[in-house]
N, C-alpha and C positions, 0 to 999 in steps of 0.2 A: 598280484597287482602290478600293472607298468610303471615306470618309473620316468615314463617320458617328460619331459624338459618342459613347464609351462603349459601345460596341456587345458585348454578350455573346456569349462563345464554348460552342458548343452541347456540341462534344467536350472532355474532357480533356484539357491538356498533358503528352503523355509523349514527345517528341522525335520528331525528323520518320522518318517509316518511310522505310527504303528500297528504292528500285524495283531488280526485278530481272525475269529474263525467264527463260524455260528454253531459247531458243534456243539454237542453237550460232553459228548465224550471219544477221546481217539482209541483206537481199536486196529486189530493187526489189520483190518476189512479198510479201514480210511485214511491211516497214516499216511500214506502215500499220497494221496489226494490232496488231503488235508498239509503238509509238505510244498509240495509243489506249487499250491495257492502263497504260501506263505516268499516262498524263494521269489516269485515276480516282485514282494514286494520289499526284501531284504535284498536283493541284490543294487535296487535303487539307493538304498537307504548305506550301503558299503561303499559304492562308487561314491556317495557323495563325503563319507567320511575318510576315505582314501584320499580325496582331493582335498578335502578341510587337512589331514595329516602331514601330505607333500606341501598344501599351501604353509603348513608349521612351519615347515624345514626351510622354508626358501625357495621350493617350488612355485613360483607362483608365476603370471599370462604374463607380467611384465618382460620374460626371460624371448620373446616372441615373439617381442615387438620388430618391428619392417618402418622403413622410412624409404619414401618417392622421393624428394628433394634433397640431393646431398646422404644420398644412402649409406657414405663411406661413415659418412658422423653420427655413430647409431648409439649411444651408449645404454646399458638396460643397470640400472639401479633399482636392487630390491632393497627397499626398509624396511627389514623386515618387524615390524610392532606386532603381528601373530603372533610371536614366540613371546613376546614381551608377555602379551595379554595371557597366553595359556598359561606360562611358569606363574604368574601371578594370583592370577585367580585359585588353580590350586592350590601354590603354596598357602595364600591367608587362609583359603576355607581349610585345610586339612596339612598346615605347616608342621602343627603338631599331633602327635597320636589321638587317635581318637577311644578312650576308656568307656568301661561301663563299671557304675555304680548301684548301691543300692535304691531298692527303690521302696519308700514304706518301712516298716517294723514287722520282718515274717520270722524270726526264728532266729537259725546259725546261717544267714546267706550271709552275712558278710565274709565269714570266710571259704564259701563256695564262691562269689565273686571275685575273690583274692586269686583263687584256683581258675576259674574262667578267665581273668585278665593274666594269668600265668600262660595258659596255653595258647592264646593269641601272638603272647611275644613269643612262644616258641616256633612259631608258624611266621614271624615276621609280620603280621598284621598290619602294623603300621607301613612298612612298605608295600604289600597290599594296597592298604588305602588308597595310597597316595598316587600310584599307579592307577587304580580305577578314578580318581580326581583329575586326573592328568587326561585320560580318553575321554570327562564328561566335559573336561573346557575345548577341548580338541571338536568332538562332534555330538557332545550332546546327551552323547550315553555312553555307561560303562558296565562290564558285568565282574560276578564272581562267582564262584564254582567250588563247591564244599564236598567234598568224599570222605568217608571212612578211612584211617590210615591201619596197612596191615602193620604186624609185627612191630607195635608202637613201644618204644622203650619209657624209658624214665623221665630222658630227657625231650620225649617227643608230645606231643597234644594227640590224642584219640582222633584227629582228622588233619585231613592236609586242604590246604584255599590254595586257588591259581585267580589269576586273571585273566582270561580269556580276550583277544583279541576282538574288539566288534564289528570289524571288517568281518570276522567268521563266523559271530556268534550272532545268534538271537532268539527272543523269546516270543511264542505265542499265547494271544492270552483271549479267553472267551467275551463275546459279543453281548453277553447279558450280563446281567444286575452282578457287580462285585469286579468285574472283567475279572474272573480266576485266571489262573496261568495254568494253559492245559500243557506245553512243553517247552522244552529248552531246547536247541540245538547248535551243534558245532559241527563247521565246516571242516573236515580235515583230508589234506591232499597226499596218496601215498605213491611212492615211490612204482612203477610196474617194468616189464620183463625189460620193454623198448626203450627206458629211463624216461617215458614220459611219464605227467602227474596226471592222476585220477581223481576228479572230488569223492569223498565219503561224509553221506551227511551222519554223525551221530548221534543220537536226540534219547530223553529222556521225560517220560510222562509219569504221574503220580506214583505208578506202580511198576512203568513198563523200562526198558532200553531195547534201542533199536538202530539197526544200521541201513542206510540206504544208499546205493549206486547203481548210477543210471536211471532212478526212476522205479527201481526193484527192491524190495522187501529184502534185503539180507538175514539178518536177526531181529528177534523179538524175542526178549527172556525178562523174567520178572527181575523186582529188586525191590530190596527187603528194605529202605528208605524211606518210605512213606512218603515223600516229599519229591520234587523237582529240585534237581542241585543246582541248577542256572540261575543265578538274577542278578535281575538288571537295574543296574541306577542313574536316574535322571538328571541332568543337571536345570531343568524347568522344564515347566507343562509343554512347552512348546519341543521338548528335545534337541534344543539347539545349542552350537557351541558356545563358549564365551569371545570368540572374536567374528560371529557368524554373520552377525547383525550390521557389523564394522567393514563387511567386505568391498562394495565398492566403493568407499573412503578412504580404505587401504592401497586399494588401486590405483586411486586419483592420487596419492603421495605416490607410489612410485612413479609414474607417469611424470608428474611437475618435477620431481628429483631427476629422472632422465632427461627430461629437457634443459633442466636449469645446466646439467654437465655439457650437454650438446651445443648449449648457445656458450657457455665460456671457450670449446672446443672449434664450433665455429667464428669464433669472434678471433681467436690466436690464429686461426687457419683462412683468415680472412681472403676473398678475391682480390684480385691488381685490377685493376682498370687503368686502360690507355688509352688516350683520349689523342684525338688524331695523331696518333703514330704508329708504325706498325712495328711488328718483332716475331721473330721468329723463335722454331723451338730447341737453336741454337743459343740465342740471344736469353729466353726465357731460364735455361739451364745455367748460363755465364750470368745472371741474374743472384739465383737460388746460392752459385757457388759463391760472389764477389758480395753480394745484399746491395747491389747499388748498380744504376743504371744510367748511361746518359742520354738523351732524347733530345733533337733539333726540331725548332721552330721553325715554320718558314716565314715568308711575309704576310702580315694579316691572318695568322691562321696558328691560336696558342695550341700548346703541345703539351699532355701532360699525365704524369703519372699518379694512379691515387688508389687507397683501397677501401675497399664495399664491407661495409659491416655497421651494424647496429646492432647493438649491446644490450642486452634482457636486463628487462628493471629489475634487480636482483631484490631492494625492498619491499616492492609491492607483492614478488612471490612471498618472501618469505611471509610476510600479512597471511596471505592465502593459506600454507602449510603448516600456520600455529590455528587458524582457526579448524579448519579439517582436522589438526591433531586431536584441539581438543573436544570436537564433537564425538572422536572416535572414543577419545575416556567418557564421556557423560553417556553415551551409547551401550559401553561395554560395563561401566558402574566401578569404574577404574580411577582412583585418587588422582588430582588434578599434579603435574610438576611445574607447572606456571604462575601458577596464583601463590604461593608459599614460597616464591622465589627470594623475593626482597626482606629482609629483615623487619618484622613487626615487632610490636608490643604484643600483640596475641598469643596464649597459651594454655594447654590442655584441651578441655571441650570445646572453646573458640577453634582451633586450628583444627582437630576431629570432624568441627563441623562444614569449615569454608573450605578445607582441602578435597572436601568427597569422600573422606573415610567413613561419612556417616551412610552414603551411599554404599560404600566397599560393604560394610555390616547388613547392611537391610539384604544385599542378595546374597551373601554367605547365609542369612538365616532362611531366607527363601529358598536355598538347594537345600540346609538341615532338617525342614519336615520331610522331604523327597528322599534323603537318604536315609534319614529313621525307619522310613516304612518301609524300604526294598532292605534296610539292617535287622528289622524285626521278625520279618520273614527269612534271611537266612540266620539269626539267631537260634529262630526255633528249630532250626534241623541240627545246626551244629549242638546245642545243649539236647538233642535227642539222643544224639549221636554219643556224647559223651556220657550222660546215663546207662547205654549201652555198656560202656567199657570200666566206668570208674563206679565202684560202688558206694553205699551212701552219697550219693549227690545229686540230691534233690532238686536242686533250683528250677527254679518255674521263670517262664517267659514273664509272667509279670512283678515278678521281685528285682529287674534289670529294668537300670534307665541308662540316659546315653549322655558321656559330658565329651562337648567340641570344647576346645582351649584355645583362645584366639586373644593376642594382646595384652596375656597376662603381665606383663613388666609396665604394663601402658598405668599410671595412676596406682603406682606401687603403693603407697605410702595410704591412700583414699582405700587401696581395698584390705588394708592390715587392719584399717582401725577399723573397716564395716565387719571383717572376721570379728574379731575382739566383741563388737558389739551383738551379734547373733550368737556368740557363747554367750554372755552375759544373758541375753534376753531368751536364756534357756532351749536354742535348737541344737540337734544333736550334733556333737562334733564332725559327724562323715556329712551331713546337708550343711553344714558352714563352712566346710572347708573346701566339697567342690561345687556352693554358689559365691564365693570368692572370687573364683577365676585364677588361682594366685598359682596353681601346681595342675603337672599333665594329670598325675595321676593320684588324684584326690583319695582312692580306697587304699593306697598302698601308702599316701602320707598319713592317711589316719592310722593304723596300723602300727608302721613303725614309732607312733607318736601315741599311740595305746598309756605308756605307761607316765607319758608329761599332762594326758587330758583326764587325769580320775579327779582333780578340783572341779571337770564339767559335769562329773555322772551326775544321774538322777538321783534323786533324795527323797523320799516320801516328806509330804507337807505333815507338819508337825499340828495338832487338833488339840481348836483352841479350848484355853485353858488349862495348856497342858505346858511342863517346864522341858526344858529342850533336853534329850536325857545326853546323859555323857556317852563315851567310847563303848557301845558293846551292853548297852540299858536299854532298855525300853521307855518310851515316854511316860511318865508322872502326873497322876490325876493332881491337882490343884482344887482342895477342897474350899470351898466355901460357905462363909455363913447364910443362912437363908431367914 
């Protein structure tokens, strides 16, 4: 990708389209076809995320900008609030690791969960995550990429995760009822004789791999995966980024921040005016050198020196550049830093709610169905994958749920005593401890906390009429007269 300086984008940002195909099924006979349909429409969908990426960094049209009037006084001011918006939205949706816990009452999974959230941290998961959170606030979408790992040790997980870049990656998914995912592929550029780069697209169908350059069939050989190791995660239906919506609002603050430096620049650099007298560009430089000038009147005809400048209402911009600011946060679902400025009475859920946190919450849980689904689908390959290699381990796709951790210190005190009270009211320690909120990883405090929680275990109910037996008795009929 170029890296040119400000470079305008021709199309509209309305989120990345997604590729689909009407196949039923790809075959060494269509791949290619079928490919190359897909690339008209991934290449759009990279250039635009390529410029949402550069627009991140500070790339952005404002660097561009041209002035006709006084062309010397140009200054290009980027504020940059994209970077603001992307770090933020990631970090609250996916600040902290994302765990899975149990799901239900099936057996021994809780310590086959224990063992699953083990080899995740062995693989770095959590940064993982966060890195695919980071490409879905950037453009919208993020992918990941699960393989088999050889000669896996001890201290290794049965598979290795990447993140794939989505400038080079993407998924194709069928036109009918379910949209399946018929493949995956990855761009990859290799080095050749000339040192120039070759594309190689790599792709991967239910059953198949395959290599393609220039438009030709390289490879096709099977894989014993059963699955497509590509997927993709959205950050909303529409696949747009979190600062995508905000762009020409963004623009409009850089734009008024360049002018505002331009008019204090030409207000210091202000024009002379001479008012019937003349001077030369002798006199104009003994000027510049001395700052002071002398000028004769004649009779009836004043004489006089002055300078040309009017001075930008600097309040009425600033009006301008807090309201754009904050349509950009209400836009992007971004907590407000205006309105919590001054010191209130308000506290806890009052301030959650007036500052926009209550907003921040509502679209972290709108990308958390979106990522569940594209996480349940690579769960199932990765727990295939490790049944493969680790014996007795059983665990099934539906004995895994998924805990986000967001806020836990927020209402410390409010969510100790809701714990406290779901032990009492008899739920089981692992569902009270990670619907708390209170810990990242809810199966691993249960766990280590096994042997403080046997006052929770279950007790069989004691049948009445019956006296409560002692330590290691059985219950006592209580006879009756009749």
């Amino acid at each position: 990708m170029s890296e040119n300086v400000g470079v305008q984008i021709e199309n509209p940002l309305f989120g990345r389209t997604e590729i689909i195909t009407p196949v039923e099924e790809i075959t060494r006979n269509n791949v290619c076809d079928v490919l190359g349909k897909a690339l008209l429409v991934h290449q759009t969908n990279s250039f635009q995320i390529d410029y949402l990426y550069r627009y991140m960094k500070g790339n952005q049209p404002i660097l561009t900008r041209t002035k006709k009037v006084r062309p010397e006084i140009c200054n290009k001011i980027v504020e940059n609030h994209a970077a603001e918006i992307t770090q933020f939205t990631s970090g609250y949706f996916l600040g902290e690791p994302l765990t899975y816990v149990r799901r239900g009452e099936r057996g021994q999974s809780s310590n086959e969960i224990t063992t699953l959230n083990d080899f995740m941290f062995f693989e770095n998961k959590a940064s993982r995550d966060k890195e695919i959170a980071t490409w879905m606030a950037i453009g919208g979408v993020g992918y990941r990429m699960v393989l088999p790992r050889k000669n896996a040790t001890e201290d290794d997980a049965p598979f290795m995760l990447d993140t794939p870049d989505p400038r080079y990656t993407f998924v194709v998914y069928n036109a009918g009822f379910g949209k399946r995912r018929m493949m995956g592929v990855r761009e990859v550029y290799k080095e050749q004789a000339d040192k120039s780069l070759k594309a190689t697209y790599c792709g991967y169908t239910r059953d198949h791999y395959f290599e393609v350059e220039d438009g030709v069939l390289k490879k096709w050989e099977a894989h014993s995966l059963g699955d497509i190791p590509i997927f993709e995660y959205r950050l909303n239906m529409a696949r747009m980024g979190s600062f995508e919506p905000a762009v020409p609002l963004l623009d409009a603050i850089n734009t008024i921040m360049s002018n505002r430096v331009d008019g204090i620049e030409q207000f210091i650099q202000s024009f002379l005016k001479f008012k019937n007298c003349e001077i030369d560009d002798a006199g104009i430089k003994k000027l510049q050198e001395l700052g002071a000038i002398i000028v004769k009147s004649t009779q009836g005809v004043d004489s006089d020196v002055d300078i040309v400048s009017q001075e930008l209402n600097q309040a009425q911009t600033q009006t301008l550049v807090d309201y754009i600011y904050e349509q950009v946060l209400v836009i992007c679902g971004m907590p407000t830093t205006t309105k919590g400025g001054a010191s209130t009475s308000d506290t806890g859920a009052a301030v959650f709610l007036r500052d926009g946190w209550s907003q921040c919450e509502a679209r972290a849980k709108d990308t958390e169905l979106l990522f569940e689904e594209s996480e349940r689908s690579f769960l199932r390959l990765a727990l295939s994958i490790i049944r493969t290699v680790v014996k007795e381990f059983n665990l099934s796709l539906r004995e895994v749920d998924y805990k986000f951790t967001r806020r836990q210190h927020d209402n410390l005190l409010t969510k100790t005593q809701s714990l406290m009270q779901m032990l009492e009211a008899g739920l089981a320690p692992e569902v009270a401890i990670a619907t708390s909120g209170l810990f990242n990883d809810p199966m691993d405090v249960t766990e280590q906390s096994k042997s403080f929680l046997r006052k929770w275990d279950y007790k069989e109910p004691v049948p009445a009429g019956s006296v409560p037996p002692s330590k290691g008795e059985p219950p006592k009929k209580v006879e009756t007269e009749e």
